[in-house]
Each structure stands twice: as structure tokens, then as C-alpha cells.
N, C-alpha and C positions, 0 to 999 in steps of 0.2 A: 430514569434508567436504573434498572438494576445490574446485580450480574451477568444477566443473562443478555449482558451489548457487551459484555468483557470476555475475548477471545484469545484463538493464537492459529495463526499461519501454520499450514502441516500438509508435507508432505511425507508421500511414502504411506502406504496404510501401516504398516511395524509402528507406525507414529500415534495412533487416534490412540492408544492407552495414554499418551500424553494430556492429551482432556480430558478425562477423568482424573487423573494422578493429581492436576493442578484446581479439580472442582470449575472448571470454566466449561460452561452452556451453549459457546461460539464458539464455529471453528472458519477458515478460509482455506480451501483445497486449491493446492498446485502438483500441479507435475505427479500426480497421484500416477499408480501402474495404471495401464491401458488396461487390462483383465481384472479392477476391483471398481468396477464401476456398480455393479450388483453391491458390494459389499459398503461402499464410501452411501449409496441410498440406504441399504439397511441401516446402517450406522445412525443415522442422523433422524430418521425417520422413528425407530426406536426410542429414539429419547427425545423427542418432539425437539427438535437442536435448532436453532437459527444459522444460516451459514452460508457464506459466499461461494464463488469460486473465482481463483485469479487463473490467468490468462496464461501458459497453456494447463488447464486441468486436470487434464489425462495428457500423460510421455506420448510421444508420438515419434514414428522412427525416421519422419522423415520432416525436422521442423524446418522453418526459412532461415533462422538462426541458431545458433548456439545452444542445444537444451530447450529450445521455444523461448525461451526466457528474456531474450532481447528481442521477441518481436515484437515492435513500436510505430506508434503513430505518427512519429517524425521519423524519417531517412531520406538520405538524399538517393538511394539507389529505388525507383521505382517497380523495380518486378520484384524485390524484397518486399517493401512495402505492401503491395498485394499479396503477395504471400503470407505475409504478418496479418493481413486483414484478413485470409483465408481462415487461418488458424484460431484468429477470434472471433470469427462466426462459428467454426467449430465449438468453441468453449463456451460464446451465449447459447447456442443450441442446444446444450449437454446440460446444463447451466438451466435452461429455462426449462426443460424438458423434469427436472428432477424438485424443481421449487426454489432455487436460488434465490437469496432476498437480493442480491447484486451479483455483479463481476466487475472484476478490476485490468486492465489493462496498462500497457507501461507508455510512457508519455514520446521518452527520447530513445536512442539507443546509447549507450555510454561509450567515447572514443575509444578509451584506451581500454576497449574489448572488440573495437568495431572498425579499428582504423581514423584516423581524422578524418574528418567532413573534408569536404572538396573545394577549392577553392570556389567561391560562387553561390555556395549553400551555406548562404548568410542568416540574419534574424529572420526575416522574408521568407526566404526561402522556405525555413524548416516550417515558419508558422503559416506558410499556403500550403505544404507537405502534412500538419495536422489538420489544419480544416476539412482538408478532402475525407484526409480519411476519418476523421468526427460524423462529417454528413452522412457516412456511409454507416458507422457505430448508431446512431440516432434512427436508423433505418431498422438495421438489425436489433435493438436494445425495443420497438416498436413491433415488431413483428414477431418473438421469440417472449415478450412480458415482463422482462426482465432489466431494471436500469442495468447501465455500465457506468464506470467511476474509474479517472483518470489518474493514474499513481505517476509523481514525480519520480525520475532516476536519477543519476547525475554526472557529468564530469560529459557536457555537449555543449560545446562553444556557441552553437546555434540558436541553443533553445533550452534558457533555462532562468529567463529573469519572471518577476510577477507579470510582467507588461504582458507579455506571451500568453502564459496561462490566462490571464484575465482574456484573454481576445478569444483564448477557446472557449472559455465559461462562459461568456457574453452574447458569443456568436449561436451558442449551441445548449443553452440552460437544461435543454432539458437533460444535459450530463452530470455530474456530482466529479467532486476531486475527495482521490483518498491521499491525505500527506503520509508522506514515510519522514520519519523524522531524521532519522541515519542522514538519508540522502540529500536532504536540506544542506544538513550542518555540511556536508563536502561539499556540496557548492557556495554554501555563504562564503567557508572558508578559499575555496578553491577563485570564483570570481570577488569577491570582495562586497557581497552586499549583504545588508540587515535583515535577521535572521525573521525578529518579529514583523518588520514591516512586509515582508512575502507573506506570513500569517494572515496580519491584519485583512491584505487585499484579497487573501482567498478563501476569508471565513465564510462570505453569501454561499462559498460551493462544496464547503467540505463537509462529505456524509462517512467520512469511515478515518482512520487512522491505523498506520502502520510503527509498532510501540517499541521502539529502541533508541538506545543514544548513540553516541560519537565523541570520540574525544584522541589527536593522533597521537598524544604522549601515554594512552594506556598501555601499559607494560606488555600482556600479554594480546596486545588488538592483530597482532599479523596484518595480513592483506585485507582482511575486514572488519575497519576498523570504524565504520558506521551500524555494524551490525551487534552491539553490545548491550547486553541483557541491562534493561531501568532496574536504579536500584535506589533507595533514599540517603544513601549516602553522597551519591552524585552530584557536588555544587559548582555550580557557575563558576566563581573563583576559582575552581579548577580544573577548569576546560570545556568541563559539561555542559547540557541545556538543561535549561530550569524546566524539568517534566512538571512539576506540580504546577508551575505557573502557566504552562501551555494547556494543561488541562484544563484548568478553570476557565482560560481563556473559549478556548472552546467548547468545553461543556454549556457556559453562559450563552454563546451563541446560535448551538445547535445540542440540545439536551439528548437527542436521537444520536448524536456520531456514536457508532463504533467504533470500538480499539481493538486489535490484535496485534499479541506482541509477537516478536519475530525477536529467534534466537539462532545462535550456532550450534549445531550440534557435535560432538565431538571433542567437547574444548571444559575436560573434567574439573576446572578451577572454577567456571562461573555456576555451576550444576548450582550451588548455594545462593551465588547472588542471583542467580534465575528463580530459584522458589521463595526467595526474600522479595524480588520484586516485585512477583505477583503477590504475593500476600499485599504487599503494601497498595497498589495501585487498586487491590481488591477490596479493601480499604477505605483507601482515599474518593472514589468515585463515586459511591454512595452518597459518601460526608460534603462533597460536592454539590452534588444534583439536590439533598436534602437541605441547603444552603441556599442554594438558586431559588428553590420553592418556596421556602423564607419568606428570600425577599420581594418575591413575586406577589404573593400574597399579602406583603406588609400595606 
């Protein structure tokens, strides 16, 4: 892999001078206007660009959730969830219509945006509530040309251990899982389970990566505090995840994944550790891949 599998998440067209500014090849379109759909294909087509789209693509005035952005393949309210399902046929079709190498869809909805689950919409539940709607993604991801890749969220009592995930990936291979790394870390911390062993069990499925840390003692993290620009200073010892070591991990298993990083915008203090960390991971992924070949070939 070269740089040209190292991206970044961007919305808003005011945004795509941001890929250029940082030299990255990949981009992944959300929530882009409804009226730059001309301009988001010129863009990319232009500079011969690889690039996804996540799920809703284009703003829509009238989404099933919040901004689109919590329409998910697990809920217990069922006319949401087909409306969630409506909205990402919408975004494979836009999506496959323009060249998309994937699209990404979001797995759970998060409670404490979405109210608690109900009593009753247990492990079960949520994971025959993704099945369905999987069978239906496999349909659409089939007819449109276009894989679809399942992005963890987090902080959903239902549906958030490996077991889960594994039962969708098993049931339905021909989906891919993008990890968000943010989102992990709040739920390792939030249920209690092992960060790498979720890894381990989802490495057969992960074709893309979503590139931020976590940590809830960072000073300036506010409300989002899974959304924090990688940087090499970040160590385990102090709260962090070990980026470099998830990398190799998964480079070595899937030399194709994709990365895009996902930053805040707005938040003038990390402007620096955001173009430090791309340099670094711009970097490190080469030195990587050119490592793996090595020993592949030893």
C-alpha cells in the first residue's frame, strides 16, 4: 500500500481543500450538501482519487435520525430501521452510480443519543435486528457494484461485544467491517472488555479503518472524546491506544485496509497535532507494508 490507501473522512465541500493541504489521495464523503454532487464527482475524478462514501452522503432534509448519521443497522424501533435502510440504499446508489470503492454504514445507534433500548431488546434481539437488515445491505451492495463495510459505534447495551459482530461477518461475508478506533476504546472502557481481543476476532473482516484515538483524561476532549487527532506522542501508559501497534497488526493481516483519519474541526489546539499526525502515520505505513514484504519474501 502506498499513500494513496491513506485518507480522511470530509464533510461539507468548504472541506476537500483539506486533501490537498495534507497531500492524502483518499477521501470518504459524508453528509456532503445535497447541491455538490456535480462538484464532490468533479473533485475526485479530476485527480484520478480513490474514495468511499459513508452513509448519509448527501444531507437530506428529511433523514430517519438525527443528521442521518445515527441511521443504523441495529434498532429496536422497526419503521426507523427501514427508514435507516431507505437512506442507505440511497447512499449505495449515489455511491455506486459515481465509482465508489465502498460505503460505510453505522452498526448500532448509540443510547445516550437515541434514548435506551427497551426492555426486551436484548443481545438477540439487536443481533436478529442486524441480520435483517445485513440481508437486505448484501442485496443492495449486489445490485448497485458496490461493497458495503460495517462501522462499529458505541455506547449500545445490545450490541457491542465481538461475539455480535462476528455473527454478522459469518452470517454475511460478503460485508467487510471498517473499525473506528475512537469507538472501540468507549466501549472497551465503557463494558469492560479487551480492546485487542475484539481486534484479533475482527481481523478476517476489516477492509478500511477509521484513524483516531481516545483517551477521557485528555484535557481539552469535551464531549468528544473519542474523536482525537493520532499523534506519536500518544502512549499506552497514558491512556492512549497503541496506534502504531494496531497498525502493524492489521496491515500484516490485510496489507489493502484503508485508513482515514477523522478529526474535529473547530478545536484551534490540535490544528498541529492533526498535521503531526499525519505526517507521522504518513510515514509509518509505508515503513510498515515495506516490512511485511520483507518478510514475506524472506
Amino acid at each position: 500500500m502506498t499513500c494513496g490507501n491513506i485518507g480522511m473522512v470530509v464533510s461539507r465541500a468548504s472541506s476537500l481543500c483539506r486533501l490537498e493541504r495534507f497531500g492524502l489521495r483518499r477521501a470518504e464523503f459524508v453528509l456532503m450538501e445535497a447541491d455538490t454532487q456535480e462538484i464532490v464527482k468533479n473533485f475526485v475524478s479530476e485527480r484520478n482519487m480513490k474514495f468511499s462514501a459513508h452513509c448519509p452522503f448527501f444531507a437530506e432534509d428529511n433523514p430517519p435520525t438525527r443528521a442521518g448519521l445515527l441511521a443504523s443497522i441495529v434498532d429496536s424501533d422497526e419503521d426507523r430501521r427501514m427508514k435507516s435502510l431507505a437512506l442507505m440504499e440511497r447512499t449505495i446508489a449515489a455511491a455506486g452510480a459515481i465509482g465508489a470503492e465502498y460505503v460505510v454504514v453505522h452498526a448500532q445507534k448509540p443510547e445516550n443519543f437515541g434514548g435506551d433500548n427497551p426492555i426486551g431488546f436484548d443481545e438477540q434481539a439487536a443481533l436478529d435486528s442486524a441480520l435483517r437488515s445485513c440481508e437486505k445491505l448484501v442485496e443492495l451492495s449486489g445490485r448497485h457494484d458496490v461493497p458495503v463495510l460495517v462501522e462499529n459505534v458505541f455506547r449500545n447495551s445490545s450490541f457491542f461485544s465481538a461475539k455480535s459482530f462476528r455473527a454478522v461477518f459469518d452470517s454475511f461475508p460478503e460485508l467487510g467491517f471498517c473499525l473506528d478506533v475512537g469507538h472501540l476504546d468507549v466501549d472497551c472502557r465503557l463494558y469492560d472488555f479487551d480492546f485487542d481481543e475484539f481486534i484479533d476476532s475482527a481481523l478476517p473482516f476489516m477492509k478500511a479503518i477509521h484513524l483516531q484515538n481516545s483517551n477521557p483524561d485528555y484535557p481539552i476532549g469535551g464531549r468528544q472524546q473519542w474523536k482525537i487527532p493520532v499523534h506519536p506522542s500518544h502512549t499506552a501508559k497514558d491512556g492512549w491506544r497503541d496506534i502504531e501497534a494496531l497498525l502493524r497488526k492489521v496491515l500484516a493481516a490485510n496489507p489493502q485496509c484503508a485508513v482515514n483519519f477523522e478529526m474535529r474541526y473547530g478545536i484551534p489546539e490540535e490544528n498541529t497535532i492533526y498535521e503531526e499526525g499525519v505526517d507521522w502515520i504518513k510515514r509509518l505505513i509505508p515503513e510498515i507494508l515495506s516490512k511485511n514484504d520483507s518478510v514475506r519474501q524472506a
